[in-house]
MISENU-893094 format. One record per residue (C-alpha): y, z negated, x; residue in three letters. Coordinates in steps of 0.25 Angstrom, whole numbers, plus 5000, padded with zeros to 4 digits. Example, Ala and Ser with C-alpha at 12.3 -4.5 7.8 and 13.67 -1.06 7.14 Angstrom:
BEGIN
498249695049Ala
499649715055Ser
END
This chain:
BEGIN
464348345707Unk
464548395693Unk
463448495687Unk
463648535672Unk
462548595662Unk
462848685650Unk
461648665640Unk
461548735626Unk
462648795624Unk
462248905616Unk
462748845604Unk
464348825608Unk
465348875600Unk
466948885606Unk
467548785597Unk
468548875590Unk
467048945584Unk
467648935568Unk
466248895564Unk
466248765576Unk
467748745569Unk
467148735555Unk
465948645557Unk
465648495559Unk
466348425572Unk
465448315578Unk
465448245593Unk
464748165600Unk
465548085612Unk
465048005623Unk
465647925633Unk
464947855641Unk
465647735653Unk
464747635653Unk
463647675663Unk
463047575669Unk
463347575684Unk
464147695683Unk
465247675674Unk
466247795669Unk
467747785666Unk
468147865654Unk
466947935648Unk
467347845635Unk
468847865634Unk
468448025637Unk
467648005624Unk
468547935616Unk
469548055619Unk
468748155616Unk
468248085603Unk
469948085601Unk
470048225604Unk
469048295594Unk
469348205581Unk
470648215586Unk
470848365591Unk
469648425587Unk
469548365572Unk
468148295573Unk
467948225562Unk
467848065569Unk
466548055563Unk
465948175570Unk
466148115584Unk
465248035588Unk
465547945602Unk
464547865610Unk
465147795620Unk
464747695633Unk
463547615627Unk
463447685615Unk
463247835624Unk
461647795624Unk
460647905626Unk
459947885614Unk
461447885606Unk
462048005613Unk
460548085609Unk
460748045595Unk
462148085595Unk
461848195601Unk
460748235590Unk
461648205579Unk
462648285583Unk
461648395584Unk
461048365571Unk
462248375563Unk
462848495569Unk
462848615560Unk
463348755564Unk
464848755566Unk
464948625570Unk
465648565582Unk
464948475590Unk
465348405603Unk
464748315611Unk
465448245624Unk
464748145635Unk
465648085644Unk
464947995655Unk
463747995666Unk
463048135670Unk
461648145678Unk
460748235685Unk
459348165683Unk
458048235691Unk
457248305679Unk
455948275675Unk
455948425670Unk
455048505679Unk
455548635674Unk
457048605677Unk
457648695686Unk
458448595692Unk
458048455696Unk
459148385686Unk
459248355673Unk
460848325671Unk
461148215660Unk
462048135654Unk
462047985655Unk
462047905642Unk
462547745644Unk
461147715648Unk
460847815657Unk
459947765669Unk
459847865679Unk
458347905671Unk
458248045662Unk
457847965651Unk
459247885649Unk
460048035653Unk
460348145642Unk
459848255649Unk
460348385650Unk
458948455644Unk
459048365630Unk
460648375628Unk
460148515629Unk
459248485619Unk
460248435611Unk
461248515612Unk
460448635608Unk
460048565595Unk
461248595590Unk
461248685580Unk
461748835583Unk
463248865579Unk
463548695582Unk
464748705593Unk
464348605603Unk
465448545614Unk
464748465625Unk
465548405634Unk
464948325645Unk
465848235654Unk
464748205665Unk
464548225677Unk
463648175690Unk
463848155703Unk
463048155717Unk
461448155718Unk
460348065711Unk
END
């Protein structure tokens, strides 16, 4: 079963936007093969390919992208990059951010939810708990932290499979 959401984007610009093309480019990348338990081919190679592809093709200064991969992919690294990336966005500024490993549905603790799921992304240490997840409600969070007029790409290579 694959289920994808679209959060926050209000924001996004088409990439040929002439003011996306005259600010900042930043990234943040994450690939992630290390689970324990459940390993995964390719997430790292994915994101060394695409980390090729925007200093390369895209002209991201190499300073710009930022790429967290298998141990370094923590939930506390990937929120700070995250953050960061946000932080440091101005107006016309491109900003990607790519996850390449584990996705979840996790019961929600939110009362309110119309749904019975919270969808997430696994960080390295993700132990089938919400507080270890990257929830859908806080990368909304942070994605609308963005300032208006940035040019956010999210890509998200994540899927899940069968029941809890």
């Amino acid at each position: 079963m694959f289920r994808a959401k679209i959060f926050g984007m209000k924001r996004m610009h088409s990439s040929s936007d002439s003011t996306a093309q005259a600010g900042a480019r930043r990234a943040v990348l994450v690939g992630i093969n290390a689970y324990q338990g459940q390993p995964l081919f390719g997430c790292v190679s994915d994101i060394l390919a695409v980390k090729r592809f925007l200093i390369d093709e895209r002209e991201f200064p190499a300073e710009h992208v930022r790429v967290l991969l298998d141990h370094d992919a923590t939930r506390g690294a990937i929120l700070v990059a995250l953050d960061e990336l946000a932080r440091v966005s101005r107006p016309g500024d491109e900003a990607v951010f790519y996850f390449c490993g584990h996705g979840v549905r996790l019961p929600t603790a939110d009362p309110m939810a119309r749904e019975r799921y919270d969808e997430a992304l696994c960080p390295v240490e993700f132990d089938w708990t919400a507080k270890t997840a990257l929830l859908d409600d806080e990368l909304r969070a942070l994605f609308d932290s963005f300032a208006e007029g940035v040019a956010i790409t999210w890509v998200m290579d994540a899927c899940h499979a069968g029941e809890l």
